[in-house]
C-alpha positions, -999 to +999 in steps of 0.1 A: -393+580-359-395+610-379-417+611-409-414+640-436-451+657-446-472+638-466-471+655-505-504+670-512-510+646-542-505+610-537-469+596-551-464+561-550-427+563-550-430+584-514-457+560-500-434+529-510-401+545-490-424+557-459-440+521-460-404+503-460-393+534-432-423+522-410-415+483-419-375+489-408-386+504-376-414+478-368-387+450-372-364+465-351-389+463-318-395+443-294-427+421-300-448+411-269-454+372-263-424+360-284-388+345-277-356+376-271-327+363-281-300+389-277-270+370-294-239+389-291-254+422-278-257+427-241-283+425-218-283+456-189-303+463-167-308+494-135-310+491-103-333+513-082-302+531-067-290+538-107-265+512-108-265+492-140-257+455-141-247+429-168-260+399-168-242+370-186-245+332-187-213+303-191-216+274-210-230+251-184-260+279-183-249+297-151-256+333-150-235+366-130-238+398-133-210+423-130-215+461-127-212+486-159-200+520-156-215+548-171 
């Protein structure tokens, strides 16, 4: 995240938009210690080697994987 200067007096209107920048970019992480759902986005992972996998579940819960290319 890239935050302009701070003004050299304080302006309310520049410390509400830099509060809601910091707020979008809060909500858009990951939070430790609480449920990932992932919905219809994809979850990849990389292999050691480089190789990157998808991982994907059926409706009876059973997962596979199946490579992506780069």
């Amino acid at each position: 995240m890239n935050l302009p200067s701070a003004p050299q007096i304080y302006n309310p209107v520049y410390q509400s938009n830099i509060n809601r920048e910091i707020a979008l970019a809060d909500y858009a992480n990951q939070k430790k210690n609480a449920t990932v759902e992932i919905g219809a986005g994809r979850l990849v992972l990389q292999s050691p080697n480089g190789t990157r996998y998808e991982i994907k579940v059926d409706n009876s819960g059973n997962l596979s994987t199946s490579t992506v290319s780069t």
